[in-house]
C-alpha positions in Angstrom: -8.5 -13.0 -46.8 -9.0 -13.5 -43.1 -5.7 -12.4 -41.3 -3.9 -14.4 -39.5 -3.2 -11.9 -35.8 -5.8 -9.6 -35.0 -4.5 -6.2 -32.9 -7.5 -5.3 -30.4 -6.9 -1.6 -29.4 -9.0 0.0 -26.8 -8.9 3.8 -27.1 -10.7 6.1 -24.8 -9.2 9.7 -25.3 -6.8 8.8 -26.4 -5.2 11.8 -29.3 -2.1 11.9 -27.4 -0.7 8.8 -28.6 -3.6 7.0 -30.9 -1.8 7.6 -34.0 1.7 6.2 -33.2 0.1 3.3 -31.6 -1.8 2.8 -35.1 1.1 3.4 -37.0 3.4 0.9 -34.9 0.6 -2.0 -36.0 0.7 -1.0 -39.2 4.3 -1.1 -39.5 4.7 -4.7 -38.5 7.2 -6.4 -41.0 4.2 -9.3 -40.9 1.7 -8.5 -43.0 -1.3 -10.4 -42.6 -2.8 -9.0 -40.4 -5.7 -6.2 -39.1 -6.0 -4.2 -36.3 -9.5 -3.5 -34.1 -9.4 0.0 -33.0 -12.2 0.5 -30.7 -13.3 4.3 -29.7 -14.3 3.8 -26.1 -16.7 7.2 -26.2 -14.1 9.7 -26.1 -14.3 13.1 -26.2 -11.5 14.5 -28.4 -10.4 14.0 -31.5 -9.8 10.0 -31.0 -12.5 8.9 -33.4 -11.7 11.3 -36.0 -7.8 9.5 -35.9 -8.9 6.2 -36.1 -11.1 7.2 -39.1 -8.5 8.6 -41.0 -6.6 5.5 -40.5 -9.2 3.1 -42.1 -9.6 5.6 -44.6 -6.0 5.4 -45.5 -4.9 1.6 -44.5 -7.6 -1.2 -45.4 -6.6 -3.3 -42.4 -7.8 -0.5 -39.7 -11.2 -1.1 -38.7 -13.3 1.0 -36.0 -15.4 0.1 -33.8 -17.7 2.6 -32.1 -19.0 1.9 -28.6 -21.7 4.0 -26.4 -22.1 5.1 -23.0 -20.1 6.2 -20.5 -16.3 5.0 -20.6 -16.0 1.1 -20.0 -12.5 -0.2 -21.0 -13.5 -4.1 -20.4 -16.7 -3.4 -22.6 -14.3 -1.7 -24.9 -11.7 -4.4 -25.2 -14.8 -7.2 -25.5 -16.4 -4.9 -28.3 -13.0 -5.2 -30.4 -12.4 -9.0 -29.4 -16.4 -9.6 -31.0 -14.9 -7.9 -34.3 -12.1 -10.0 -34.8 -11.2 -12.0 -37.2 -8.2 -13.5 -36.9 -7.7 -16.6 -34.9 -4.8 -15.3 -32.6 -5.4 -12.2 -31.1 -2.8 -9.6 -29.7 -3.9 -7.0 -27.2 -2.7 -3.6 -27.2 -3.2 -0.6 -25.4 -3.8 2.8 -26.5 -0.8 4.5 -25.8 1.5 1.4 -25.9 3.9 1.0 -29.0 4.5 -2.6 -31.0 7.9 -3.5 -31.7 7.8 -4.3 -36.1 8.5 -8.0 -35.3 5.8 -8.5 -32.5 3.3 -10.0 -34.7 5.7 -12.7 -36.6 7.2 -13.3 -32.8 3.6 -14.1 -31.5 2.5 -16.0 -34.2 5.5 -18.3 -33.8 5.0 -18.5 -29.9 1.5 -20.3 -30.7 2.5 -24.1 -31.0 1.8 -27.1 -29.2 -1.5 -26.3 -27.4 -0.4 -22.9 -26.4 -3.0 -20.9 -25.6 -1.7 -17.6 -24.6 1.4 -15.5 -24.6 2.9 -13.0 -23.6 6.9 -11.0 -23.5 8.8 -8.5 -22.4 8.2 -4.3 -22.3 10.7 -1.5 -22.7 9.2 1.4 -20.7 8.7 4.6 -22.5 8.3 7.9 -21.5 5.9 10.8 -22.8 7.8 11.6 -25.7 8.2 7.2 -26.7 12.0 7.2 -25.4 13.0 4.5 -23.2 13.6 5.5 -19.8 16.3 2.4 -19.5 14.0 -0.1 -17.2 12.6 -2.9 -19.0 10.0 -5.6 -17.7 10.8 -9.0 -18.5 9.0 -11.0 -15.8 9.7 -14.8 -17.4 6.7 -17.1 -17.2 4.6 -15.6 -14.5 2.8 -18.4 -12.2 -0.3 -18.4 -9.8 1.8 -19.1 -6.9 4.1 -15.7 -7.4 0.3 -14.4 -8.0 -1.0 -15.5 -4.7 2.2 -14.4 -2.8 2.5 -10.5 -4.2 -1.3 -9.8 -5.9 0.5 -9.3 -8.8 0.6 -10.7 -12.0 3.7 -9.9 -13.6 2.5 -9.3 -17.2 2.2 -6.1 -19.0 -1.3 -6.5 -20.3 0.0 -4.7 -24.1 2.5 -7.8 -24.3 -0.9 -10.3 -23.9 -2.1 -12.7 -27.2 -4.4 -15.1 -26.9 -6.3 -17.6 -29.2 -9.9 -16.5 -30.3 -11.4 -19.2 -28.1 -9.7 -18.3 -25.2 -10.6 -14.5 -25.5 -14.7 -15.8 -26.0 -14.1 -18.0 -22.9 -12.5 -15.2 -20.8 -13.8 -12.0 -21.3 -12.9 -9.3 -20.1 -14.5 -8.4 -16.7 -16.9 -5.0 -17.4 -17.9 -4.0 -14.2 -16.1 -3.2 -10.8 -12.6 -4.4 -12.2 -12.8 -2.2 -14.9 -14.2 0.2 -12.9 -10.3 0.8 -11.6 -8.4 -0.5 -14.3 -8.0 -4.1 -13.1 -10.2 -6.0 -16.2 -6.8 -7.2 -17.7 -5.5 -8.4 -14.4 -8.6 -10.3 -13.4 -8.3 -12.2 -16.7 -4.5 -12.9 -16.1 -5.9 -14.0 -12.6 -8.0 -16.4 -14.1 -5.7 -17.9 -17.1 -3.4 -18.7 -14.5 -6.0 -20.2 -12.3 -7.1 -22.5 -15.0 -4.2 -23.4 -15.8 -4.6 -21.8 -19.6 -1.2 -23.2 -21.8 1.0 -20.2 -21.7 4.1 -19.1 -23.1 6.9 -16.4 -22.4 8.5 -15.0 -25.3 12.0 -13.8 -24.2 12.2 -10.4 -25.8 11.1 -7.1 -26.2 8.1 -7.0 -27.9 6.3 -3.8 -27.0 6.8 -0.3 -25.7 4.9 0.5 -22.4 4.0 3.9 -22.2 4.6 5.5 -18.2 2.9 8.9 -18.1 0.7 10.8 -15.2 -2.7 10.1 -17.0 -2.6 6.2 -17.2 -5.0 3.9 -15.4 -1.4 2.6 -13.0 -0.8 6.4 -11.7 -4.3 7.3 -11.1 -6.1 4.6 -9.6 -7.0 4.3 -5.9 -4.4 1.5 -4.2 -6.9 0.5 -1.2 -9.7 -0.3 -3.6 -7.0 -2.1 -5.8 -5.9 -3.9 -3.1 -9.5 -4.7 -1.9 -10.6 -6.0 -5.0 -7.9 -8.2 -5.3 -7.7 -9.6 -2.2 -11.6 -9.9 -2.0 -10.8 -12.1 -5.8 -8.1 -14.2 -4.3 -9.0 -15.2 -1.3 -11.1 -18.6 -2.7 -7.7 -19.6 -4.4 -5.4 -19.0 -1.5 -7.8 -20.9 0.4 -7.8 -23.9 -2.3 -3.8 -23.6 -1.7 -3.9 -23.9 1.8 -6.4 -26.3 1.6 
């Protein structure tokens, strides 16, 4: 029976928190689903976890990809070996709330191409640290005026189309975490049908290892601005 949402998880050493992120998908109190765990060449005991899972729970299914690290290429691998027509990304430390698949699936009406919702952030340990984002329907003019796109990337679903018509950037975006805001960038751009579900959806997972703490902010805000600049000069125009 093909499912009906599709969790894509991209996990690149990811022990520390692979299983709970697994076992918050499997949990969902929607059942028809499967969830795309994608083992980005790690080097600890990641692809050993996501095995036992799909040895355990028919709806895990690994995906194996070579070379050196590439989170875009990762994501992109999992989006290939879905089969579901609404897909929900999530990252590999972030945690699902048990209704976020029956939420999403009801968001997806009227034309609506992608969605996303609100994040509680969690600490270490997966208690919330009392902050929560809920950014309301982000829009390419906020986009233009701050460089940032307002969306926690874990609370992203999209149809399959849209994911085979925007991949997921796998070169110098990636290359500092930025592949999931250069295809927010250009959703928004395109005017892509979204919508904002008003609630807390996922856990967002603040620790000193993830891609926000340790990435370079003058290459960040190179990139970005060097991506940009055509559509603030369309705006101006």
């Amino acid at each position: 029976m093909i499912p009906d949402l599709s969790f894509v998880i991209p996990a690149r050493n990811a022990e520390a928190w692979l299983a709970e992120t697994i076992g918050s998908c499997i949990g969902q109190m929607y059942k028809g689903i499967e969830i795309i765990v994608v083992d980005d060449a790690s080097e600890d005991s990641t692809r050993r976890i996501m095995d036992w899972y799909a040895s355990k729970e028919p709806r895990v299914k690994p995906v194996y990809c070579r070379g050196a690290g590439n989170r875009g290429a990762a994501r992109n691998a999992g989006i290939a070996q879905a089969t579901a027509p609404i897909l929900a990304m999530l990252d590999a430390d972030d945690l699902c709330s048990q209704d976020r698949a029956r939420e999403t699936l009801r968001a997806f009406s009227n034309g609506i191409e992608w969605v996303c919702s609100g994040a509680e952030i969690i600490d270490s340990i997966s208690e919330p640290i009392g902050q929560r984002l809920e950014p309301g329907i982000p829009t390419l003019a906020r986009l233009l005026d701050t460089g940032l796109a307002h969306i926690v990337h874990s609370t992203m679903a999209m149809r399959a189309t849209i994911c085979k018509t925007y991949p997921y950037d796998e070169g110098e975006y990636q290359a500092v975490g930025l592949d999931d805001w250069h295809l927010q960038t250009r959703l928004l751009a395109d005017g892509a049908a979204l919508a904002y579900i008003p609630r807390i959806l996922v856990g967002w997972r603040q620790h000193v290892s993830n891609t926000v703490s340790t990435r370079n902010p003058e290459t960040v805000k190179a990139l970005k601005d060097k991506f940009l600049e055509g559509f603030r000069a369309k705006t101006v125009a």
